[in-house]
C-alpha positions as CSV (number, residue, x, y, z in Angstrom):
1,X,119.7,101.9,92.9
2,X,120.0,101.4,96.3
3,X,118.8,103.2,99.8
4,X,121.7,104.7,100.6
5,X,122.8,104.5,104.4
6,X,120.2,103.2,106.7
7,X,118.9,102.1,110.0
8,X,116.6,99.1,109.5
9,X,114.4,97.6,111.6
10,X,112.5,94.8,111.1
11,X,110.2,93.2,113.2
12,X,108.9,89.5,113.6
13,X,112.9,89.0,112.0
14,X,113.8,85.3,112.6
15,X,111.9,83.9,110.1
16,X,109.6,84.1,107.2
17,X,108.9,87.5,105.8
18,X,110.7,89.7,108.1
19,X,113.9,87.1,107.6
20,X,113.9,87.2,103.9
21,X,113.3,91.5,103.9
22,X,117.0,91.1,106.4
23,X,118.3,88.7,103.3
24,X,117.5,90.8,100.7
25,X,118.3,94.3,102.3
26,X,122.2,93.9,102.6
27,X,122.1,94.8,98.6
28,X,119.9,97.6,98.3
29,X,122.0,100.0,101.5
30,X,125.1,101.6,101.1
31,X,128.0,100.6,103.5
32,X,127.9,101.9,106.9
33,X,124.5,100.9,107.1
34,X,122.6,99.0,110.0
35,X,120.1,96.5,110.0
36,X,118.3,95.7,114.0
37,X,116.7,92.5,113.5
38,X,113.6,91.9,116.4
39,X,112.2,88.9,117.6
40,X,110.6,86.5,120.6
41,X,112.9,83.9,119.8
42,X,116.1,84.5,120.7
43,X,118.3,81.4,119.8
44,X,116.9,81.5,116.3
45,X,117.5,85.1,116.1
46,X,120.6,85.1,117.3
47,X,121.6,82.5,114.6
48,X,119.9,83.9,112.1
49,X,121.7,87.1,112.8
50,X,125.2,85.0,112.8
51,X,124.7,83.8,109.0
52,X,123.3,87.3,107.9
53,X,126.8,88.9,109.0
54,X,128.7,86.5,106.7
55,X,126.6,87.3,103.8
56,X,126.4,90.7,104.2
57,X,129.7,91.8,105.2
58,X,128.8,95.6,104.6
59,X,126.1,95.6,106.8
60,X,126.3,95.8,110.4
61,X,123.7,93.3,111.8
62,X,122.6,93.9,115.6
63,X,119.5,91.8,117.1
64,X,117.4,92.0,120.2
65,X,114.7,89.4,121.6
66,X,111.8,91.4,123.1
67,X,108.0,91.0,122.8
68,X,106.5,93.9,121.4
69,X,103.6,93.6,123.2
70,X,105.0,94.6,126.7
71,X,106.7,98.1,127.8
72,X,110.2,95.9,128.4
73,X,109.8,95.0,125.0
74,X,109.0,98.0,123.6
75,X,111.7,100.0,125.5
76,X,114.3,97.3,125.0
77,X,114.0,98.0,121.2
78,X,113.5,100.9,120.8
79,X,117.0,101.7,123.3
80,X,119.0,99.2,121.1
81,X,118.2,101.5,117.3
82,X,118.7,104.5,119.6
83,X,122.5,103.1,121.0
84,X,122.9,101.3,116.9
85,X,121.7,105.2,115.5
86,X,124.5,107.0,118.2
87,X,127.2,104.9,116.7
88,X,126.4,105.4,112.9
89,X,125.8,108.5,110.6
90,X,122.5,107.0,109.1
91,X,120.5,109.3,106.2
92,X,117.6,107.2,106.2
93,X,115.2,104.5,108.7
94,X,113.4,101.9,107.8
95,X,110.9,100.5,109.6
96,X,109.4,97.2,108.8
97,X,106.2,96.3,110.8
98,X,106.1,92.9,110.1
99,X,105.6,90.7,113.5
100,X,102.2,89.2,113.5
101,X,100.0,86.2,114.1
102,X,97.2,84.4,112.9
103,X,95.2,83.9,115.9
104,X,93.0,80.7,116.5
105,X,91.4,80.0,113.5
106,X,90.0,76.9,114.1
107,X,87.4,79.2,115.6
108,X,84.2,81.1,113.8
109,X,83.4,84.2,115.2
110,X,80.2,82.9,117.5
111,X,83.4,81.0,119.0
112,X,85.2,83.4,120.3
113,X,83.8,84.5,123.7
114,X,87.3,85.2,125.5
115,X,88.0,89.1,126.0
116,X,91.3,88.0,127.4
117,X,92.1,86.1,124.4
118,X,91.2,89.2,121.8
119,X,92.9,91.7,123.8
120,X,96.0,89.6,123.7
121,X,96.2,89.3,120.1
122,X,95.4,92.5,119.4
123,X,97.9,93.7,121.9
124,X,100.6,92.1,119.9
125,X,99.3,92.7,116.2
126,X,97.9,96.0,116.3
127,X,99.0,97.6,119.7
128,X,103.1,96.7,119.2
129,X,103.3,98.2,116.2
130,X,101.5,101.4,116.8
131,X,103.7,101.9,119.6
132,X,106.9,100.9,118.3
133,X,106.5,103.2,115.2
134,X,105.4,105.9,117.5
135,X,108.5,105.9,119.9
136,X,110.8,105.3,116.5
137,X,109.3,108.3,115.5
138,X,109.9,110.5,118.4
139,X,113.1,109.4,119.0
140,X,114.6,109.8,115.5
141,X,112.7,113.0,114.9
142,X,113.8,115.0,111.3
143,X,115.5,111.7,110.1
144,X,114.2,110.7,106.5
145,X,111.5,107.8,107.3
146,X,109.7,104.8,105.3
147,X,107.6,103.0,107.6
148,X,106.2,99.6,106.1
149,X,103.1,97.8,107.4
150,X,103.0,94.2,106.5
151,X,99.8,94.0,105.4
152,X,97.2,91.1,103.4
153,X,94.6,90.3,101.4
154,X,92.9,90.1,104.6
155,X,92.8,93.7,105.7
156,X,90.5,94.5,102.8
157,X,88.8,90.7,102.7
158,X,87.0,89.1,104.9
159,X,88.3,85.4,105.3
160,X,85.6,83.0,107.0
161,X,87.3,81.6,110.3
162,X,89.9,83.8,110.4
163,X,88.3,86.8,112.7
164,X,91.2,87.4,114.7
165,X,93.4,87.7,111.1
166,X,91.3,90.0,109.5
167,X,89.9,92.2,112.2
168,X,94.2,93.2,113.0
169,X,95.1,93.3,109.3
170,X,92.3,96.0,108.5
171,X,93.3,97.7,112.0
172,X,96.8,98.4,110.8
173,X,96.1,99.3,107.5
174,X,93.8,101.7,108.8
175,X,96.0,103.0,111.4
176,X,98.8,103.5,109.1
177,X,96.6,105.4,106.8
178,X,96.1,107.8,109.5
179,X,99.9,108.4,110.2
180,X,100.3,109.0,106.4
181,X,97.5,111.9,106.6
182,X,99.2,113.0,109.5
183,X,102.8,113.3,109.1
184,X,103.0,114.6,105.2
185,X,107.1,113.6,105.4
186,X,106.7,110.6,105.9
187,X,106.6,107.3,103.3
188,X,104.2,104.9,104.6
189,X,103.4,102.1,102.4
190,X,101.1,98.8,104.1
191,X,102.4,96.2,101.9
192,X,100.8,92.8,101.4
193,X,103.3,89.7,100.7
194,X,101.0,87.6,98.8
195,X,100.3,83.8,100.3
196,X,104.2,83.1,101.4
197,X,105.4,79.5,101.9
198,X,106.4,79.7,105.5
199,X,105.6,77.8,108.6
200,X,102.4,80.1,108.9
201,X,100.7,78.6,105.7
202,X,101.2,75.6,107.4
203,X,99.1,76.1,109.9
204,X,96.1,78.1,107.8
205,X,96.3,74.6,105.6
206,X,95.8,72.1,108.9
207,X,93.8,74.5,111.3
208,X,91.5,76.8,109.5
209,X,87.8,76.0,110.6
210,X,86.4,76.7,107.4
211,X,87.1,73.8,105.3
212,X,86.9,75.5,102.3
213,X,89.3,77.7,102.8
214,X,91.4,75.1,103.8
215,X,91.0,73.1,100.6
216,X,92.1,76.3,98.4
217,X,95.0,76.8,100.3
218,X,95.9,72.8,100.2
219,X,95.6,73.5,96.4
220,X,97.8,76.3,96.4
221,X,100.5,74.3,98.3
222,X,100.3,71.1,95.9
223,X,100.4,73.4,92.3
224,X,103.0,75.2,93.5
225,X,101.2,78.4,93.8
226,X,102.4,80.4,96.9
227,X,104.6,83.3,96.9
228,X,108.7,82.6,97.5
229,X,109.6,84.5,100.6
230,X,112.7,86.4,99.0
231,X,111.1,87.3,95.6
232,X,108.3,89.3,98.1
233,X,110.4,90.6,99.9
234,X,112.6,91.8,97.1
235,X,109.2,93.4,95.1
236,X,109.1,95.1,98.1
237,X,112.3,96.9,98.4
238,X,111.8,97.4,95.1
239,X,108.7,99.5,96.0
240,X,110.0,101.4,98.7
241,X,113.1,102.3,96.3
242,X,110.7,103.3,93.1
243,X,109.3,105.5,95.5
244,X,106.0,106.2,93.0
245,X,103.0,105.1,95.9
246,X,100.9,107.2,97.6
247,X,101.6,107.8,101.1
248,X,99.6,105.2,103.0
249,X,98.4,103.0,100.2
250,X,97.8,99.4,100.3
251,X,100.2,97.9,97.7
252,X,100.0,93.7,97.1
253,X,102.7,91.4,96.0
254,X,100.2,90.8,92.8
255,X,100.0,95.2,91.9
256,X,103.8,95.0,91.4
């Protein structure tokens, strides 16, 4: 079963989740089909984008380096699906919100005092991918959509130390909620990846303030316990494809 001809785009593409949802996509779309691979780090992405074209010959693999968090970003992304969509007959986009951070987590709440600092992250978590979806959607208007949040535990769990993490997971769930009341044609699904092995649980096991916390995810790491990045990303394709969710929901790794 497969998606048939697409426009993809993933966000946050050069490594981790967002990579392995590029790996595991050239499979599931017929030929013809586009993936637009989006990132801050341009050498890696460009690379990235290189080995992708040899293992998925049927799939035309374009990239652009922008931060979605400023207007040159935004524009510079969204003019690259609209120059990829002018060039290809697509039935279908796909849009993968899945750049994110975690924020400073060495810091408790009472530690954060910085307005500057929140409104940065929150710029890039929660204001890029409001924005982005929005100008994908007015721009490709009447085109069949699936729009995926890349969600967590955290967006319905409060995590000690991790503030910044939770506050712009629950944002985006929230936000994408709305869009699913409010555009009935749409498929929006806020997915949630389970605890991945990438260079981000890295830094939750060395830098979370809460020792605790830290401890469970050290155990995790040493028994083996976190989630392979491809076997996500392929539950969530797999999702998307079944096509049985509510418009909106909040589906984990673990429901599936």
């Amino acid at each position: 079963m497969a998606f048939g001809r697409v426009l993809c785009v993933v966000t946050g593409a050069s490594r981790g989740f967002g990579l392995g949802v590029c790996r595991e996509l050239g499979a599931r779309v017929a030929p013809g089909s586009a993936l637009l691979m989006v990132s801050r780090s341009e050498e890696t992405l460009r690379q990235e984008a290189e080995r992708l074209r040899e293992r998925c010959p049927g799939l035309a693999v374009h990239w652009v380096a922008a931060d979605l968090s400023t207007e040159p970003g935004l524009r510079r992304t969204v003019t690259a699906a609209e120059e990829i969509m002018s060039g290809m007959e697509a039935e279908t986009l796909i849009i993968v919100n899945n750049a994110g951070s975690l924020g400073d987590i060495s810091k408790r709440f009472v530690d954060i005092v910085d307005m500057g600092e929140v409104d940065r992250y929150l710029s890039f978590n929660v204001s890029s991918a409001l924005c982005l979806t929005s100008s994908m959607l007015r721009s490709f208007p009447g085109l069949r959509t699936l729009v995926v949040n890349v969600s967590s535990l955290a967006a319905i769990k409060p995590f000690r130390a991790w503030t910044f993490y939770c506050a712009g997971k629950a944002a985006r769930d929230m936000m994408f909620r709305v869009l699913a009341e409010e555009e009935a044609d749409l498929r929006v699904l806020s997915y949630g990846p389970g605890p991945l092995d990438t260079d981000m649980q890295e830094q939750v096991r060395t830098l979370t303030a809460d020792a605790e916390l830290r401890q469970l995810f050290v155990n995790m790491k040493n028994e083996g316990k976190l989630v392979d990045i491809e076997m996500s990303a392929r539950k969530m394709l797999d999702v998307l494809l079944r096509d049985n969710y509510k418009s909106g929901d909040h589906v984990d790794f673990y429901d599936v």
